[in-house]
N, C-alpha and C positions, 0 to 999 in steps of 0.2 A: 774109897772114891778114886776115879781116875784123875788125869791130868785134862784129860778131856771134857770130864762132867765139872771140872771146877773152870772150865771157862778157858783155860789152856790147851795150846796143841796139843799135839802126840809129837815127839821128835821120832825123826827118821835114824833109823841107828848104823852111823859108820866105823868100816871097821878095816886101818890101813893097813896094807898086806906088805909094801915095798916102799921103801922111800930113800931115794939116793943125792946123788948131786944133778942126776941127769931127769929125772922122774920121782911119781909120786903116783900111788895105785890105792884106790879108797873099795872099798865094798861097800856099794850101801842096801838096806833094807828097810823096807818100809811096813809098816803095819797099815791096816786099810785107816785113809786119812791122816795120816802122816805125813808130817813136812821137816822141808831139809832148813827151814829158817831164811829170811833173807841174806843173799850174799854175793857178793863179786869174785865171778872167776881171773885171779890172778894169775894163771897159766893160758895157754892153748889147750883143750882137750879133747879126748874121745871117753865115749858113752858105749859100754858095751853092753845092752839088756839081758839079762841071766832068766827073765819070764818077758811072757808077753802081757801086756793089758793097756790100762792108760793115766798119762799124768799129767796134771791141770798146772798148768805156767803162769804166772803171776810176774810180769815185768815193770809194774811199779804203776802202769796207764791202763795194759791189761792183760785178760785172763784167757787162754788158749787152752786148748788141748789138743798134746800127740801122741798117737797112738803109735807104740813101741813094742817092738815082734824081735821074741828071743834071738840070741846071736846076731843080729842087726845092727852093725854099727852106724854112729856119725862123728861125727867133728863137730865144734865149737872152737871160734878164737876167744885171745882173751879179753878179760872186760867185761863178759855177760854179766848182767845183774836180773837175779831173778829170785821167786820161793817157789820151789817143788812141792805138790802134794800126790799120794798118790787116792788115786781114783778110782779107784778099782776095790770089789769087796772083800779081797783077796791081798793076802803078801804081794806084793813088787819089788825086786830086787836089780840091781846096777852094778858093773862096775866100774868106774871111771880115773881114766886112765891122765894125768897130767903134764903136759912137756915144759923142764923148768929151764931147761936150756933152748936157744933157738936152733932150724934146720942149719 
């Protein structure tokens, strides 16, 4: 039985590449419906898409979705509180990049 069929997510699987005094660098991937859990961004970040498709945002009132095109960055400050899932029937992959110092 999965995690899924017994009533539980699927977590989103991260996997950190760099982590210093100055930054912190996550990989994340997704399996279709897969969520990253609720959480608060404690940094400043950028989002860099590694595929394109789409993932449904959950900010605690509600439920979005953005549509996300490989190599595509954005930015986010910190604070955000949100759950990632991804939407798509397919893998979705990130990586996101955190700034632990300020400019």
């Amino acid at each position: 039985m999965t995690a899924e069929s017994k009533g539980q997510p699927i977590k989103a699987k991260p996997t950190l590449q760099i982590e210093n005094e100055r930054v912190r660098v996550i990989e994340w991937r997704f399996a279709p419906g897969a969520e990253t859990g609720w959480h608060r961004h404690e940094y400043d970040y950028v989002i860099v898409p590694i595929t394109t498709g789409k993932l449904k945002l959950f900010d605690g009132k509600e439920e979005r979705f953005a549509e996300l095109v490989a190599g595509r960055s954005y930015f986010r400050p910190i604070g955000v509180e949100h759950n990632v899932t991804n939407a798509n029937p397919h893998e979705f992959a990130f990586v996101e990049v955190e700034f632990k110092t300020p400019a």
